[in-house]
Residue, then its C-alpha position, 0 to 999 in steps of 0.5 A: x410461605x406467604x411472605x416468599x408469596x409476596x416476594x414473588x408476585x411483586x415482580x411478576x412480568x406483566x409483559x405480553x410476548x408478541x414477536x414475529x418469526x425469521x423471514x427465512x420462511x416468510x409464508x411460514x412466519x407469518x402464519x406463526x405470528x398470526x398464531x401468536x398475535x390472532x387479533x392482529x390477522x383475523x380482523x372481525x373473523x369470528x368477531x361476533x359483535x360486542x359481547x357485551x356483559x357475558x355475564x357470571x358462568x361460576x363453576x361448570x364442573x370438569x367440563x373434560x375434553x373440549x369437544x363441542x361448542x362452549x357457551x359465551x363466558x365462563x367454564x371450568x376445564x381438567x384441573x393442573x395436575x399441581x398447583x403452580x403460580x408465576x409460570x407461563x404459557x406457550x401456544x405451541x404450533x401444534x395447538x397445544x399449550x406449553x406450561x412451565x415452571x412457577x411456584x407451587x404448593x408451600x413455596x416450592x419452586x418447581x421445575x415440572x412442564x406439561x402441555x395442555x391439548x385443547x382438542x382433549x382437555x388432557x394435559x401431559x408431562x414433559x420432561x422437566x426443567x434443569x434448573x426449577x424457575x419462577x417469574x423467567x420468561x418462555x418465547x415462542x421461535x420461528x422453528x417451535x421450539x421455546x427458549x425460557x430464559x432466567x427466573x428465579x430458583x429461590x427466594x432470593x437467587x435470580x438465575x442466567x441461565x436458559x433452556x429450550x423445549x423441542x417439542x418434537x421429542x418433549x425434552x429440554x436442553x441448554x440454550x447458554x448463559x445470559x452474558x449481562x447477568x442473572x435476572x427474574x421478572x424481566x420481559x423478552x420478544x421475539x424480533x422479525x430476526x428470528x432472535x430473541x430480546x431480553x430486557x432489564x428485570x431484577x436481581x431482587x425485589x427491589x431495584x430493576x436492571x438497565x441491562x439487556x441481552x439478544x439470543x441468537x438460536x442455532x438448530x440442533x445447538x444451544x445458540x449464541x448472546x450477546x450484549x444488546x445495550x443499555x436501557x436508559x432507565x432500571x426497569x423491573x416488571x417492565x412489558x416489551x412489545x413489538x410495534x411495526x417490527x420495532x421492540x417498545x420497552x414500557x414502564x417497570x419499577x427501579x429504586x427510585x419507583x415506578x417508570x413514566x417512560x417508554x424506550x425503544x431498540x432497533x436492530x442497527x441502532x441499539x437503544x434509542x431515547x427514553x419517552x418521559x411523561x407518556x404513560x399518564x402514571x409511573x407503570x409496574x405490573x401493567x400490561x401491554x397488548x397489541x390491537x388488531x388496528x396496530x395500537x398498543x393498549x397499557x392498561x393498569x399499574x399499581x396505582x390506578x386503573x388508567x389505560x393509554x393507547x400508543x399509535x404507531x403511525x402517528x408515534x403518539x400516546x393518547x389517552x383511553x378509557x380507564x378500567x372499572x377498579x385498578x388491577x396489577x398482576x393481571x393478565x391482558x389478552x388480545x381478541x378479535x376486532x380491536x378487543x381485550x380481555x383482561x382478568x384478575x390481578x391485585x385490587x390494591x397497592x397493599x397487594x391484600x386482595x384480588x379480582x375474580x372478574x374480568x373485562x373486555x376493552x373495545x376499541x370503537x372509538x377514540x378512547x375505547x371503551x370497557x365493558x363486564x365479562x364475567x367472573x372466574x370461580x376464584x379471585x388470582x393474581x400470577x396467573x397465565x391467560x392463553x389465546x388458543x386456535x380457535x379464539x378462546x382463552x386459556x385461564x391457568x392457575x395463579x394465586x387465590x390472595x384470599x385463601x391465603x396465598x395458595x397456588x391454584x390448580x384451577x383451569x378456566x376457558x373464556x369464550x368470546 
């Protein structure tokens, strides 16, 4: 089991999800995007101030429903009901979270989904997957529904097929076959559009895809690909944002090692030239994540603990402050005011041990700053980090390195 471990968590997205909806309804998809990128609308509300070292929280117990204000920092919620690792999240309109997929106890790839319901602490089964899948991707549509796309269904089988969740019946039905080919550790964004970009991954551990493909959904139907272009460069475990409605692919590895190189794509103009030497280090199991200001943090790769910042209106990258230790494989999630929490991740290029800390990125200067946030109960990597409604993040399962590769069931809540 550990060495399909290994394989899997090398090639886990890094990649934030940040979209915006179809402007059929624009009050509508406006108040979807706030919902899916809430640092970027909320502004200083509910920003109390540097947090500063929240401090260690351990392990409240089963802390049940989420009824009640929650002290700053760490607390533990109702465990998984299975373990799972190399899944993903998805905070549904309803409040509620969607979790799918990954890679369960003794290597298994599972296909179960259940949606986690903050106002409660309880978490439900769904109906399960067609086809079990780890490392795909899963994006929110301007109509609810979420589109999961790709992953893998074995050690070494990559799929292309896609499936989307109603969450008005709980069911799950085909959404068509990715017309450039299957593909795992990939990323996807939701374009103002209201279609959904897939970009590069891999078909193995070890080479990335130029290839990308552009889903258009239908209601009550499977919707419609097609070919979006090629990327300049291979990119596997790449971060696709978007950044003033334009989709910014970042980093990722291919067979000659880990891209220093960003690209671009534009609706009416396809892939536009590769950004060479702005990433201060080739990028593999980095983060990026969208700032309140607009900018675009990446912080992390496999070797090093570096950050830069992208700045749209200048369309310049500068230098930021770097991480306490290196981290890749960890998770970045964007808070009110120019902030960011980032937690876990692999420790080492030898991907031997893992953080169980935390840290919070503020951007009150130029380069920004980074300061402690505590600890989880348990070092993971693989792991999904959820901004729920109310400015908390969700923190599910992953992979304890230390505990020889086991999937996690634990379930932990950040307050800021």
């Amino acid at each position: 089991m550990r060495s399909l471990v290994r394989i899997m968590m090398a090639v886990l997205v890094a990649a934030g999800l940040l979209g915006i909806a179809s402007c059929i309804d624009v009050d509508g998809a406006t108040n979807k995007w706030c919902r899916e990128n809430p640092g970027i609308c909320d502004g200083d509300a509910g920003d109390a101030g540097d947090a500063g070292d929240a401090g260690d929280a351990g392990d409240a117990g089963d802390a049940g429903d989420a009824g009640g204000p929650r002290p700053t920092g760490w607390s533990s919620l109702k465990s998984l009901p299975e373990p799972r690792s190399g899944h993903t999240a998805t905070l549904l309109e309803g409040g509620g979270v969607l979790v799918v997929g990954g890679l369960s106890t003794g290597g298994v790839i599972i296909a179960t989904a259940g949606v986690y319901e903050p106002s409660t602490g309880d978490w439900t089964a769904v109906d399960s997957l067609d086809t079990p899948r780890v490392d795909h991707t899963a994006t929110l549509l301007s109509d609810d529904r979420v589109l999961v796309v790709g992953g893998r269904q074995s050690e070494t089988d990559a799929v292309a097929s896609a499936e989307i969740y109603d969450p008005s019946t709980k069911t799950w039905s085909p959404a068509g076959t990715i017309p450039t080919g299957h593909r795992a550790a990939h990323a996807a964004v939701l374009l103002p559009s209201g279609q959904v970009l897939v970009v590069g991954g891999g078909e193995n551990a070890t080479g990335g895809l130029r290839t990308t493909a552009l889903y258009s959904p239908t209601a009550g139907a499977p919707g419609t690909w097609m070919d979006a272009g090629t990327l300049d460069a291979g990119r596997n475990t790449l971060t696709v944002s978007l950044v003033n409605g334009v989709a910014l692919a970042v980093g990722g590895y291919n067979n000659v090692g880990a891209e220093n190189s960003t690209e671009t794509y534009l609706p009416d103009g396809g892939w536009q030239p590769i950004q060479r030497s702005v990433l201060g280090v080739g990028r593999q199991g980095h983060t990026a994540t969208l700032l309140t200001s607009g900018k675009l943090l990446v912080a992390g790769s496999k070797v090093g603990n570096t950050a830069v910042l992208f700045d749209p209106t200048q369309s310049t990258w500068s230098g930021a402050s770097s991480m306490s230790v290196p981290r890749f494989g960890h998770t970045a999630t964007p808070l009110a005011g120019d902030k960011v929490l980032v937690t876990g991740g692999f420790s080492n290029a030898a991907e031997s041990a893992a953080h169980d800390t935390a840290e919070l990125f503020i951007l009150d200067s130029p380069a920004g700053r980074w300061t402690q946030a505590g600890s989880m109960s348990t070092s993971r990597v693989g792991h999904t980090a959820t901004r729920l409604s109310k400015g908390e993040v969700l923190v599910i399962g992953g992979t304890d390195v230390a505990d020889d590769w086991n999937p996690l069931s634990i379930v932990q809540l950040y307050t800021p």
